[in-house]
C-alpha positions as CSV (number, residue, x, y, z in Angstrom):
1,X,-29.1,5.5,-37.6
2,X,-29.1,2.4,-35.0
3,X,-32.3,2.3,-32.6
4,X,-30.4,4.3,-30.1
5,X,-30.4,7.1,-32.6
6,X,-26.4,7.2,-33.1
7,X,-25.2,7.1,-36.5
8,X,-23.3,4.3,-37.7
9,X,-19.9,5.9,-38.8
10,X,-17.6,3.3,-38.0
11,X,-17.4,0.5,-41.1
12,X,-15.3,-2.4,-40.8
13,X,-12.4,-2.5,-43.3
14,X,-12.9,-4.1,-46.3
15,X,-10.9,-7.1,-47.5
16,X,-9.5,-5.3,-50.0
17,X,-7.5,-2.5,-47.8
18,X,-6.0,-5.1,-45.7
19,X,-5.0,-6.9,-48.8
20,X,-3.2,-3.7,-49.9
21,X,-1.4,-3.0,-46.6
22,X,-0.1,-6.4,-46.3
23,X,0.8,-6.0,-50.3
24,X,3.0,-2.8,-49.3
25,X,4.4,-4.6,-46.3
26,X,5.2,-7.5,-48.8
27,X,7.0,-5.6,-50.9
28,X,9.2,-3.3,-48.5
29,X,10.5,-6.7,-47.7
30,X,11.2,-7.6,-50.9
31,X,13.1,-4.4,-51.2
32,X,14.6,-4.4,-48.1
33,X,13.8,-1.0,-47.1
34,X,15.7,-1.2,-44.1
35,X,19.0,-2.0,-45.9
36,X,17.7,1.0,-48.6
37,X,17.3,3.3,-45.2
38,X,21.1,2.7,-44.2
39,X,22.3,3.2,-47.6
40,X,20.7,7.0,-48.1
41,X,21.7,7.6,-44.5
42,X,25.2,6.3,-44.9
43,X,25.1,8.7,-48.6
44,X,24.1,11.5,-46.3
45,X,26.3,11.2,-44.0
46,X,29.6,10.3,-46.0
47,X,28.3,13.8,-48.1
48,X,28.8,15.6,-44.9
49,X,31.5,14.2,-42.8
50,X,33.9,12.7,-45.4
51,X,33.3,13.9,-49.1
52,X,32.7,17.6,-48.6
53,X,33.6,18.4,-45.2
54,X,34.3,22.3,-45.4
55,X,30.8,23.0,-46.8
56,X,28.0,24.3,-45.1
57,X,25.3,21.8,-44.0
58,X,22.4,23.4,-45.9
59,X,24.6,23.3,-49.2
60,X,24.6,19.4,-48.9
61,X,21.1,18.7,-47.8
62,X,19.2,21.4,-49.9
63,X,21.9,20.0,-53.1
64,X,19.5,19.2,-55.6
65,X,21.7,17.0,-57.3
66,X,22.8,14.9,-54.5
67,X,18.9,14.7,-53.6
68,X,18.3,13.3,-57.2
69,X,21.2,11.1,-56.8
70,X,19.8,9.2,-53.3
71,X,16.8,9.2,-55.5
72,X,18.2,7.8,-58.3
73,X,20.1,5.3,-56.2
74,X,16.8,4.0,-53.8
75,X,15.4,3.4,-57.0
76,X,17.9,1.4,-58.6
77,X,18.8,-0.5,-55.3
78,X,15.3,-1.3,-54.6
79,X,14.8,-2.6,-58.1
80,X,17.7,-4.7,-57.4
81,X,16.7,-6.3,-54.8
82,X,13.3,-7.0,-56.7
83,X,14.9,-8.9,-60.1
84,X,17.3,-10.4,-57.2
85,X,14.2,-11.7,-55.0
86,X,12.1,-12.5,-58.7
87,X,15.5,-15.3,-59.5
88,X,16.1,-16.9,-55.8
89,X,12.5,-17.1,-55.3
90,X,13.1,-21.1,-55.4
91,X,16.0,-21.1,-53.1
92,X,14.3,-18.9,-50.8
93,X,11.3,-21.1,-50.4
94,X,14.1,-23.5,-48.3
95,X,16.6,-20.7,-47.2
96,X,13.7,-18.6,-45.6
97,X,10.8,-20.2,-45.9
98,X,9.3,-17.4,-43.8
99,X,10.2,-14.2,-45.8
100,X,9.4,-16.3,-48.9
101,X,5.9,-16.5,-47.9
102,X,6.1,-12.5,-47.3
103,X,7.3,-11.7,-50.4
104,X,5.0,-13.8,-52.3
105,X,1.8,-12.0,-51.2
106,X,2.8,-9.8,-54.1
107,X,3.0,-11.6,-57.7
108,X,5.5,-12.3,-59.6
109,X,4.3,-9.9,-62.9
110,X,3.7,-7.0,-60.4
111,X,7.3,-7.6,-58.8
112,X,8.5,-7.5,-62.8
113,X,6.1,-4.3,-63.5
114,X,7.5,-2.4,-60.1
115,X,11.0,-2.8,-61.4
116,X,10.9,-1.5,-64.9
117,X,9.0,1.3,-63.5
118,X,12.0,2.0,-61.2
119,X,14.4,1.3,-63.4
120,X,13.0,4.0,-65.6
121,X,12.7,6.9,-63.1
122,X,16.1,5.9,-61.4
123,X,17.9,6.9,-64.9
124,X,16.0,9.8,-65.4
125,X,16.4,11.2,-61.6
126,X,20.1,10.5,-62.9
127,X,19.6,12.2,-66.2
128,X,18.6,15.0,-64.1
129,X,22.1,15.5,-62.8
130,X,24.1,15.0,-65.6
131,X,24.1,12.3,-68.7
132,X,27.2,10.9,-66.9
133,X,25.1,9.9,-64.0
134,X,22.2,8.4,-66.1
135,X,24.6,6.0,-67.8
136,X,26.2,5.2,-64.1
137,X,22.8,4.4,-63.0
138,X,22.2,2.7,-66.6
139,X,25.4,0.9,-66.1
140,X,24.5,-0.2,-62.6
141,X,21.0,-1.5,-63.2
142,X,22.8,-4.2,-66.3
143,X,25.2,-5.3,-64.0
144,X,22.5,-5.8,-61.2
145,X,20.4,-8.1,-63.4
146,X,23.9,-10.2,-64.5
147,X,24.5,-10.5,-61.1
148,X,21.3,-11.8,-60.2
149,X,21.0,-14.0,-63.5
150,X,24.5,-15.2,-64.0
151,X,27.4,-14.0,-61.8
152,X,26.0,-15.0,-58.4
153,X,26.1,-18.9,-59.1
154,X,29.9,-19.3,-59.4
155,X,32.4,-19.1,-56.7
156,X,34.4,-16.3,-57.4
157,X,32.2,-14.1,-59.9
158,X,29.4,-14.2,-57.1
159,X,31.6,-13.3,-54.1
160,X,33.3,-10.1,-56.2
161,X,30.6,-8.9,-58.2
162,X,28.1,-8.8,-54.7
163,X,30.7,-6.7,-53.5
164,X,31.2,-4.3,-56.1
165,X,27.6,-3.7,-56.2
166,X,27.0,-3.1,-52.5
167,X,29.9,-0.3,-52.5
168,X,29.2,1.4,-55.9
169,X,26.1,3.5,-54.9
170,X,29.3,5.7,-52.5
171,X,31.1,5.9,-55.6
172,X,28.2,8.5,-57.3
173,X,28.7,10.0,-54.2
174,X,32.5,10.2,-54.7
175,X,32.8,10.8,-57.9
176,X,30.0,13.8,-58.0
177,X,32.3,15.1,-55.4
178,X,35.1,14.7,-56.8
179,X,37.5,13.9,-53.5
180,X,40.2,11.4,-54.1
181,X,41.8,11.9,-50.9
182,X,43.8,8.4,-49.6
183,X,41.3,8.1,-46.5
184,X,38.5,7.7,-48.6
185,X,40.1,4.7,-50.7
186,X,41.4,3.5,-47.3
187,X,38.0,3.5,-45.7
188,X,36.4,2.1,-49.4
189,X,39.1,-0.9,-48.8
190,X,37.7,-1.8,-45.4
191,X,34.4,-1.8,-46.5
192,X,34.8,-3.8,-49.5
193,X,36.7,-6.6,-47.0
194,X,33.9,-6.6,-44.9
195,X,31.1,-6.6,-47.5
196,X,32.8,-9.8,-48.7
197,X,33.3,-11.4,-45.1
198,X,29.4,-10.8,-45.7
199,X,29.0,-12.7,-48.9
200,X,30.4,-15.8,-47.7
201,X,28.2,-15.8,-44.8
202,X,25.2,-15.7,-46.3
203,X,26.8,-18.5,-48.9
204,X,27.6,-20.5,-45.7
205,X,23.6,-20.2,-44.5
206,X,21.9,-21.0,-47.8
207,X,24.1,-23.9,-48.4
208,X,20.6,-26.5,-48.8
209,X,19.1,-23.7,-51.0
210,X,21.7,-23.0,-53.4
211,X,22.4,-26.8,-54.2
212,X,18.9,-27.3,-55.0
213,X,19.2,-24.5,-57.5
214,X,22.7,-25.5,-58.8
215,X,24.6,-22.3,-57.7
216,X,28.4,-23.6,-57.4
217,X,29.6,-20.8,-54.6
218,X,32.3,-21.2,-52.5
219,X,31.3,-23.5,-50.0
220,X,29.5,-25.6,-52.0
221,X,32.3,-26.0,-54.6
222,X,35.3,-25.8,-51.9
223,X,33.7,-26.8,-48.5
224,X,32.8,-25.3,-45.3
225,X,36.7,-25.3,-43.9
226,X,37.7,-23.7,-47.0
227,X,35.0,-21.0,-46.8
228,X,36.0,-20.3,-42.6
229,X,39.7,-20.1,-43.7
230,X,39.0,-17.5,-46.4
231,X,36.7,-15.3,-43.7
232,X,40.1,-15.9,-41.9
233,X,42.3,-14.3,-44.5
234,X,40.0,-11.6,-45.4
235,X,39.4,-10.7,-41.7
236,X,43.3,-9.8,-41.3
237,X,43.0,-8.4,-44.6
238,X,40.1,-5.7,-42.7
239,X,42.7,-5.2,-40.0
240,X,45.3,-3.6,-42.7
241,X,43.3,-0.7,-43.5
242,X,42.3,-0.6,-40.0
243,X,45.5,-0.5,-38.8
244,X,46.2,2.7,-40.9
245,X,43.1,4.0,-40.0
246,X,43.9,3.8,-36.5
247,X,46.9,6.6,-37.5
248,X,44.9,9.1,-39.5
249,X,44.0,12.4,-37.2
250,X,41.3,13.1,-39.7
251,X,38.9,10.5,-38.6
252,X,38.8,12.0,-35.3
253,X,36.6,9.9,-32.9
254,X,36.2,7.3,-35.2
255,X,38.8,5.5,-34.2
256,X,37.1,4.3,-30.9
257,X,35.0,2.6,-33.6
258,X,38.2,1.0,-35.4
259,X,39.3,-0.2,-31.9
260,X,36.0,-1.9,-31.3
261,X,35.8,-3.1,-34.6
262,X,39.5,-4.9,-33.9
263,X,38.0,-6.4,-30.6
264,X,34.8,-7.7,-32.5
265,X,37.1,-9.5,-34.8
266,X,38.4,-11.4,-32.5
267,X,35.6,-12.9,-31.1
268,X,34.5,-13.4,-34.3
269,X,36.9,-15.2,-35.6
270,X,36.8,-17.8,-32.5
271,X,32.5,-17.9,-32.6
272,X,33.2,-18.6,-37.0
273,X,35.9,-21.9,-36.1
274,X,33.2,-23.3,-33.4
275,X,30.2,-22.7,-36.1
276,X,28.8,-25.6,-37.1
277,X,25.0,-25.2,-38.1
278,X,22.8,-22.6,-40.0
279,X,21.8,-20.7,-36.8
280,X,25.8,-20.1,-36.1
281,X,26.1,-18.2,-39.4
282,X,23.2,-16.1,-38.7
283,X,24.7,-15.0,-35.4
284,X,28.1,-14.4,-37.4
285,X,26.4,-12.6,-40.2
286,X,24.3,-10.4,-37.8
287,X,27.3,-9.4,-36.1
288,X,28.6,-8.0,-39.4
289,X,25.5,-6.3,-40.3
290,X,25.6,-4.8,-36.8
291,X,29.6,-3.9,-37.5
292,X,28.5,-1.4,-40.7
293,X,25.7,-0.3,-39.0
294,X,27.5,1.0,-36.4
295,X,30.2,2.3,-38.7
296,X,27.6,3.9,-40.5
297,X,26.7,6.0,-37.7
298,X,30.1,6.6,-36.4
299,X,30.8,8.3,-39.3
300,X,29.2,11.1,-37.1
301,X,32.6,11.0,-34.8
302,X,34.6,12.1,-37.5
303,X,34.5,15.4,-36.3
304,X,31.7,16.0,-33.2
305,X,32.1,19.9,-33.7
306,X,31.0,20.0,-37.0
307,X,27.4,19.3,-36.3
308,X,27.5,22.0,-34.3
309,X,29.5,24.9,-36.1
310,X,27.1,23.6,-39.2
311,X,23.7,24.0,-37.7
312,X,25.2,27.5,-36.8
313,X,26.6,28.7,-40.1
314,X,23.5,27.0,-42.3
């Protein structure tokens, strides 16, 4: 009690809870949980719209195998990430200097502790499903770490193999369901050109970075012209699939999406040949990021009524 007679409820927070808040925070960047958000939400979605579209809604979101799947795969991503962040922390340090200082709050041996642990429980949420899906997962988590150890610091190995990996959490999807309809590879195709449009990007920003830590990508090794003309090339290699998507009924709405994506392109492509500094390629590779997050979401024009007719027939 104060002289006034009121208690004194309220204590001040202690160091030590602030240091743990700001430790979580740390690591959600290090994990990139925004990037983990789109993936399960682009999983979700795909389940519904374009993997298994004549079952019922609550079939796919009560599916406990699917559930340990996304599990499985935020797990494995965000491990990822971590072994990923635990090898460019050098590079980073010039790079982003600011998100560096973020995701050092947390050390090094926790980072190293975190990703075992998830490494573990990602396999056995796959084991849960089937062995086949542990050894995916399994699979998946050794050719994270060689990507992050070896694969990234060469040209071509580093563009491919960052690729691969972004697309390969939709193939569990795809291959639990089974559907090996052409759309699907169609759409896969597009991604994968636009995933590497990505790569190159991000090469083209961390230029100072990587040569401090001897990683021989393509711009380093080819030069900057080199690296805009291949964004070129793989930009009309986008349009092919595009093109065909443009003439598949079965997307339904999502064509407007195609359209704008077609527009985008264009623009792009004129901003990429005027870029000439780091902040250009970070306006280039946000406008990518902003292109599959808005195809993500899209995916919900596929078919409009379905939401519908679904949340009806549960």
């Amino acid at each position: 009690m104060d002289a006034s007679g009121k208690g004194l409820d309220k204590k001040p927070k202690s160091k030590k809870s602030y240091s743990l808040f700001f430790k979580f925070l740390s690591l959600l960047s290090v994990v990139r949980g925004y990037n983990i958000a789109l993936i399960v939400l682009a999983q979700y979605l795909a389940a519904i719209f374009i993997f298994s579209p004549d079952l019922p809604l609550k079939s796919i979101i009560f599916n406990l195998d699917l559930y340990f799947i996304v599990l499985a795969t935020i797990c494995v991503i965000a491990s990822g990430y971590i072994i990923n962040n635990f090898y460019d922390s050098k590079k980073d340090r010039i790079n982003k200097p600011i998100k560096s200082k973020i995701d050092s709050i947390v050390s090094q041996k926790v980072k190293l502790q975190i990703y075992f642990f998830l490494n573990f429980i990602g396999v056995v949420f796959g084991l849960l499903v089937s062995w086949r899906a542990a050894l995916f997962f399994a699979v998946y988590i050794f050719l994270i770490w060689l990507y992050s150890h070896k694969l990234k610091k060469y040209p071509l190995t580093g563009l491919f193999s960052a690729s691969i990996l972004s697309i390969l959490p939709f193939f569990a999807i795809f291959i639990y369901y089974k559907n090996f309809s052409e759309v699907i590879f169609i759409h896969a195709a597009f991604l994968f050109f636009v995933l590497m449009i990505r790569e190159l990007l991000k090469d083209l920003e961390n230029i100072k970075g990587d040569i401090v830590q001897d990683y021989q990508t393509i711009p380093i090794k080819y030069g900057e012209y080199f690296t805009k003309a291949l964004i070129t090339l793989l930009v009309l290699l986008t349009m092919n699939p595009v093109y065909f998507l443009w003439g598949y009924p079965e997307i339904g709405m999502m064509k407007y999406y195609f359209y704008l994506v077609g527009i985008v392109f264009v623009f792009f492509l004129v901003f990429l040949w005027k870029a000439n500094s780091k902040r250009d390629y970070i306006i280039l590779h946000n406008v990518i990021k902003l292109v599959i997050l808005i195809g993500v979401l899209s995916i919900l024009l596929i078919d409009t009524s379905v939401i519908i007719k679904r949340i009806i027939n549960v």
